[in-house]
C-alpha positions in Angstrom: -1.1 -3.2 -26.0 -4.3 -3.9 -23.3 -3.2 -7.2 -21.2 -6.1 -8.5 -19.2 -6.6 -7.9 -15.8 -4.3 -10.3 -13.8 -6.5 -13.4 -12.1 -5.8 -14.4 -8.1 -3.4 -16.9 -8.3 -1.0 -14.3 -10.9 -1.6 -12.0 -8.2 -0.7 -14.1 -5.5 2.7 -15.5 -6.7 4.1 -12.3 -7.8 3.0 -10.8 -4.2 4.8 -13.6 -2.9 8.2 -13.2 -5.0 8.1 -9.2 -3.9 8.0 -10.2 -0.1 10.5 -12.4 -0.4 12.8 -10.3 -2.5 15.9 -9.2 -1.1 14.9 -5.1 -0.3 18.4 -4.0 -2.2 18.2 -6.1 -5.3 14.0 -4.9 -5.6 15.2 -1.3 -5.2 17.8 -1.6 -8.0 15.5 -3.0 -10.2 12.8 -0.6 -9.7 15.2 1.7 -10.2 16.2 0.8 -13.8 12.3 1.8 -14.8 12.1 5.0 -16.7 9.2 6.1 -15.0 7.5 5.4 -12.1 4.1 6.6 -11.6 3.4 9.3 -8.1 1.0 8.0 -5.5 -1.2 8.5 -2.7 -1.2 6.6 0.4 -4.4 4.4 1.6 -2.3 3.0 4.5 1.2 4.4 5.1 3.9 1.6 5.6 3.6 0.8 9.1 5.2 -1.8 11.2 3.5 -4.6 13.4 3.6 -8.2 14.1 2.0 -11.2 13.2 1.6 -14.5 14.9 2.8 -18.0 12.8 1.4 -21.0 13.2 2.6 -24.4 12.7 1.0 -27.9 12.6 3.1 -31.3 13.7 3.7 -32.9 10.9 1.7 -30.3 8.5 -1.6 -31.6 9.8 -2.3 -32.2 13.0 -3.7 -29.6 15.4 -2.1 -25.8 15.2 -0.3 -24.3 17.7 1.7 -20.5 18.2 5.0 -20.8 16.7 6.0 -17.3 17.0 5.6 -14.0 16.1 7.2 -12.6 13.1 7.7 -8.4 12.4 6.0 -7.4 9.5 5.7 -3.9 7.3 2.2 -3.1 5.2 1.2 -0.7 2.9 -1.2 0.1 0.4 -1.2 2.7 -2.1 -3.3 4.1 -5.5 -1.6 4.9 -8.5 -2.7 8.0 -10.5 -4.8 5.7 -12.9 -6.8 3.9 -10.1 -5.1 0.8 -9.4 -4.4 -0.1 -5.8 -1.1 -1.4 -4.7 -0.8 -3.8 -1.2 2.5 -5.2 0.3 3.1 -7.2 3.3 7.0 -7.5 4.0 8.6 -9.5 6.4 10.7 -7.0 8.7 11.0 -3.3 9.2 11.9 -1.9 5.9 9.4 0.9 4.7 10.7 1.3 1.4 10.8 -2.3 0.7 6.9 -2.6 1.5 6.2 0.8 -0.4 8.1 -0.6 -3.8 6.3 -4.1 -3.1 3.0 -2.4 -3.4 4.3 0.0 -5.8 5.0 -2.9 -8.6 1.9 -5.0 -7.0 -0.1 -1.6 -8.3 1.5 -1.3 -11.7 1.2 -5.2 -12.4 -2.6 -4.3 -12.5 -1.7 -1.8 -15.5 -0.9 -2.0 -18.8 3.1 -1.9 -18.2 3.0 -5.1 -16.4 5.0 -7.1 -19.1 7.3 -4.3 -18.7 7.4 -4.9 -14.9 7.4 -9.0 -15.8 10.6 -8.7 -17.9 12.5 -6.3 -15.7 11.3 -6.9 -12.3 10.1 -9.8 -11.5 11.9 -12.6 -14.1 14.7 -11.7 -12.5 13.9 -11.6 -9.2 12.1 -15.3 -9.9 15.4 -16.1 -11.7 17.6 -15.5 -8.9 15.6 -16.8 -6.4 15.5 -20.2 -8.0 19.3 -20.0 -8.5 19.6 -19.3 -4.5 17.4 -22.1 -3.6 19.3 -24.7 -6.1 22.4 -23.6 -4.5 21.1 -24.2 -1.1 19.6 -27.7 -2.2 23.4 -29.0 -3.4 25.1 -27.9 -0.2 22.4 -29.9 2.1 22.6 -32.8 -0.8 26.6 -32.5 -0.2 26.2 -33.7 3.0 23.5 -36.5 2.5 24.2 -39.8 4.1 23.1 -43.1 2.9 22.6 -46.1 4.8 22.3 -49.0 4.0 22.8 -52.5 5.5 24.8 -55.6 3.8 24.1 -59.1 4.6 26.6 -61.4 5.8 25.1 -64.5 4.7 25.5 -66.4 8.2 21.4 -66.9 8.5 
């Protein structure tokens, strides 16, 4: 079974959901794959830094927040698609499988890589940020102010 070639925005999110993965939890999924496909490097995982920016209030003027350490990579698969991860931190391997599964995605297995990789890494990711949500929500305050009727 063909599947078309993914568009940007497919692209984008599951580049996203990689980067954000937990490096562990990526690994063991990879891992349940039968095969994964050998490689050679374009750019070797290499650690540097990147500088965030942040605008009051989302849209007034930017300014330097910080800088953040980063891992990239890019790889080719045997069949000629071309893998690219950025990952926050210093984790090699977690860059290399990022770009690993961005380069199969490309290929014909990426439903394969949908159901076992990524739905559950999407999956679990939403459950974390639900959980988060109810403990901030557990300690939500509302005010309000009752009238006394002496105007």
């Amino acid at each position: 079974m063909t599947t078309a070639k993914p568009g940007t925005e497919a692209r984008r999110a599951w580049m996203s959901l990689l980067a954000k993965s937990a490096p562990a939890r990526l690994g063991a999924l990879i891992g349940e794959l039968d095969a994964l496909p050998d490689h050679s490097w374009l750019r070797p995982p290499e650690v540097g830094g990147v500088m965030l920016r942040g605008r009051m209030g989302g849209t007034g003027a930017p300014f330097n927040l910080g800088e953040m350490t980063v891992t990239r990579c890019a790889l080719q698969i045997a069949s000629g698609e071309i893998g690219h991860a950025y990952v926050q931190g210093r984790d090699k391997d977690h860059a290399t499988r990022a770009a690993l599964v961005d380069a199969l995605m490309q290929t014909a297995r990426q439903d394969e890589l949908r159901r076992h990789v990524l739905d559950p890494l999407e999956a679990e990711m939403t459950a974390a940020k639900a959980r988060r949500a109810a403990k901030a929500g557990a300690t939500k305050v509302d005010f309000f102010t009752m009238v006394r009727g002496e105007d």
